[in-house]
Each structure stands twice: as C-alpha cells, then as structure tokens.
N, C-alpha and C positions, 0 to 999 in steps of 0.2 A: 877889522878888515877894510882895506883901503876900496877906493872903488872900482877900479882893475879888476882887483880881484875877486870883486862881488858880479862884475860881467862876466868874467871869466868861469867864473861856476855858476852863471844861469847857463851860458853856451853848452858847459858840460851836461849838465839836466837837461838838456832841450837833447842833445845827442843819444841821450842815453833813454830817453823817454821812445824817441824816434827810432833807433833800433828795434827797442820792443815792440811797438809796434808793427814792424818790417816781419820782425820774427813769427809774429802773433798770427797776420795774412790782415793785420786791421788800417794797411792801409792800402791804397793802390798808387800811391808813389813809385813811377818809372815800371810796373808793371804791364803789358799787356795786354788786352782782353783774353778771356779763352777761344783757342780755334772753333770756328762753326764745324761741325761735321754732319753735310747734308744724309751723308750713306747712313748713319747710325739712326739718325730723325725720322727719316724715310721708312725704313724696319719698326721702328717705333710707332710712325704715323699706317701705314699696314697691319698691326698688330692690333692698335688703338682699335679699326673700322672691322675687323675680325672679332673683339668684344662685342663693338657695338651691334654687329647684324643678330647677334644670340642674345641683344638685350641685356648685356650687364655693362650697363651705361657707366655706372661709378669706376671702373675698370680702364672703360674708353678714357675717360675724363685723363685718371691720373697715368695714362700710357700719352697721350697729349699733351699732357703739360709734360710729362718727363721728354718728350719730341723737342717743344719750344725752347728748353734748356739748351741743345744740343743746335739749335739754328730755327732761331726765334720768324725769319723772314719766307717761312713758308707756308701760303697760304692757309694750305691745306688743311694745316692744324687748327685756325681758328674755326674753319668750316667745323670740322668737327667736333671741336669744344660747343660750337652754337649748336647743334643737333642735338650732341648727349646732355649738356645743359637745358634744353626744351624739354629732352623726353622724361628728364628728372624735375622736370615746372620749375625752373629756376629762370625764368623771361627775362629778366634783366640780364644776367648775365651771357644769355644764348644772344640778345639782341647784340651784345657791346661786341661780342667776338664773331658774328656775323658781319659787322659793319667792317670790322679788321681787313676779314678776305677780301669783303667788298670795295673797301678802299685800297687794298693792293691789289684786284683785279678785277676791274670794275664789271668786266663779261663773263666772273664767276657764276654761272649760272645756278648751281647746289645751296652756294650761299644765298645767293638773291632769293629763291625758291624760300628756305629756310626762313628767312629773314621775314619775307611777306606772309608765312603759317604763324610765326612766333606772333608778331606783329597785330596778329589776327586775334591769336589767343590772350595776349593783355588787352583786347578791346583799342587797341592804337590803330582805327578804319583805315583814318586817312593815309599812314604811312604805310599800311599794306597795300590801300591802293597805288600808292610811287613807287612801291616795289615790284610790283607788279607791271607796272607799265613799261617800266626797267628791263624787264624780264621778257616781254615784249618785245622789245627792239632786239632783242638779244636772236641770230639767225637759228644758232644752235639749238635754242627751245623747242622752237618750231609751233608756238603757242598762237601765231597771225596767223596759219589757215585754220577752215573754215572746217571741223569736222574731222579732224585727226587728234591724236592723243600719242602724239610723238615723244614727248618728255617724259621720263618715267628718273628715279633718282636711284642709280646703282648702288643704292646700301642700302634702301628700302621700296621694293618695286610697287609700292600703295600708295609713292609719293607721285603723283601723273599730273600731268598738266591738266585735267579733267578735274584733278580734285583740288586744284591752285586754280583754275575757271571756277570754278562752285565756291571755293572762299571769297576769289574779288566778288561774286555775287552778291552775296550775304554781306560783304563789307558796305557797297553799296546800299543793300538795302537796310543795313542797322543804319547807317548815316543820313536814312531818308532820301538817299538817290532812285528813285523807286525804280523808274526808267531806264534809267541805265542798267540796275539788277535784272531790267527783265530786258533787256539789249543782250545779257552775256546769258542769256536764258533761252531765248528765242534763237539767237545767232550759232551760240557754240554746244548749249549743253542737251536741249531738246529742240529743236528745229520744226517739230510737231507737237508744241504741247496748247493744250487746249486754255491758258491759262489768257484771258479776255479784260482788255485794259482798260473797256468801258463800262465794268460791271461794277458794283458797289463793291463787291466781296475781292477785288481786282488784290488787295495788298494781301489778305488770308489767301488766297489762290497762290499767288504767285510765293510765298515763303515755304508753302506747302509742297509746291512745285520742287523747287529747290530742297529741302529736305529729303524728300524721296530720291533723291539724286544719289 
C-alpha cells in the first residue's frame, strides 16, 4: 500500500471512530449545553425544604442535587445542600456549599447563619467569627440591635439570632477571647447576668453563664 493510501485509510478510521462517538453522546462536538429550566429546579428546590422541615435530610440532599442539574446558578440550592449536609455531620461538605451561596450572594443571610453554626461545629472559631461579623453588617438580620431576636431561619424557627449570639460567644471564648465572650454576654444575651470579671472564678462563671442560655 502506497502512502496515499495508508492516509487515506487513517482519515477513514478517524471518521468512522468520530461518528461513533457522536452516536454514542461520547462526545460534545458542536453539541449544545442543556437548557436551564429555572421552573423545574424551583419545584425541586420547594420540595427539597419540605423534606427537610420533617427531617429526612438524605431526601433534601438528593431532591437538591436533582434541582442543581436542572440550573446549577441558584443559590438556593447550595444553601440547602449546606444545611442538610450539617444536620447529617458531614461539615466539609455543608461548609463548601454554604460558601457557594455565599459567594453568589454575598447578603445570603440563611447561608452565612449556616455557615458560621457549621463552622462552629468543626471547631473552625475563627471563621465563625467572620461569619458572623458578616452577618452582622447584613440589615436584614437585624443581629446590631441591642435586645431583639429578630432573625429566626424559616425552615427551622430554633435557628434565632439569639442562638448564632450564644455560638459567637463560645467561639470567643474557646479561642481565649474571654472579654469579648463576655461583651456578647453582657451586651446581647443577659444584660443582667451576675457573672463578675474581677473574680477568680470570672472564666467558670462566665462559660457557665453561657450554657444556661
């Protein structure tokens, strides 16, 4: 076989390899993405938070991810993959999909909330504290006055700014911030508590304090 002809029948096998492929969906040659379909994701991501409130998290999870299929760019869903991910102790991954929301909306406040519990429960202080302060600046919270408990999380109304106050507490004080734990002690959670910074007993007091909460 001259060598014409030996190009000529790789071209052929390259053709014909290439088809199969085409046929097979194994390549995406001149293909399209598939359409987003916000309506369907939405029903998906509603149904998802409807598991979730009855606690059959594993449920949430995979009505979530079958959401992200269907239009991957909506917050919403990573919020709730980081929830049901936490309430099933999987911290890692409730962190990674809490930062999603957060990084596509930076004054998600469900997420940032989330974020700085999760954050809390791997022992990662300091990054609950930034989420928290985060959360803070945020109007909607409503976490800067002085004596309300405005925040509550509508898919679980035990989520309260009261008890996101009491965890930056305790972040604080695992950190050895002491003062500062007793700043959001003094300031927001008990405004009358007897617990006395000049006492020896000042750090058993005040943890104790906080507990009770």
């Amino acid at each position: 076989m001259n060598q014409s002809m030996k190009d000529y029948a790789k071209i052929v096998v390259v053709i014909f390899v290439l088809s199969i492929m085409a046929s097979c969906g194994g390549s995406n040659l001149g293909l399209a993405p598939p359409p987003k379909d916000p309506v369907g994701a939405q029903q998906l991501i509603d149904q998802a938070w409807a598991e979730y409130e009855k606690a059959r998290y594993q449920n949430a999870i995979n009505l979530f991810i079958e959401a992200r299929e269907k239009d991957s760019a909506l917050p919403d869903i990573y919020n709730g993959l980081g929830w049901s991910y936490f309430k099933t102790h999987k911290l890692i991954l409730s962190l990674s999909n809490f930062s999603i929301a957060t990084g596509a909306d930076s004054s998600f406040t469900d997420a940032m909330v989330g974020y700085s519990i999760a954050a809390f429960e791997k022992n990662e202080y300091d990054q609950a504290i930034r989420a928290f302060n985060t959360i803070a600046r945020i109007d909607s919270a409503e976490f800067n006055l002085r004596g309300t408990d405005e925040y509550f999380f509508s898919h679980d109304s035990s989520v309260t700014s009261r008890k996101v106050r009491k965890i930056l507490a305790l972040c604080y004080y695992y950190s050895g911030r002491f003062m500062d734990s007793f700043y959001q002690l003094k300031n927001f959670l008990d405004p009358f508590t007897k617990v006395d910074t000049s006492l020896k007993t000042f750090l058993t007091d005040l943890f104790s304090a906080l507990e009770r909460i």
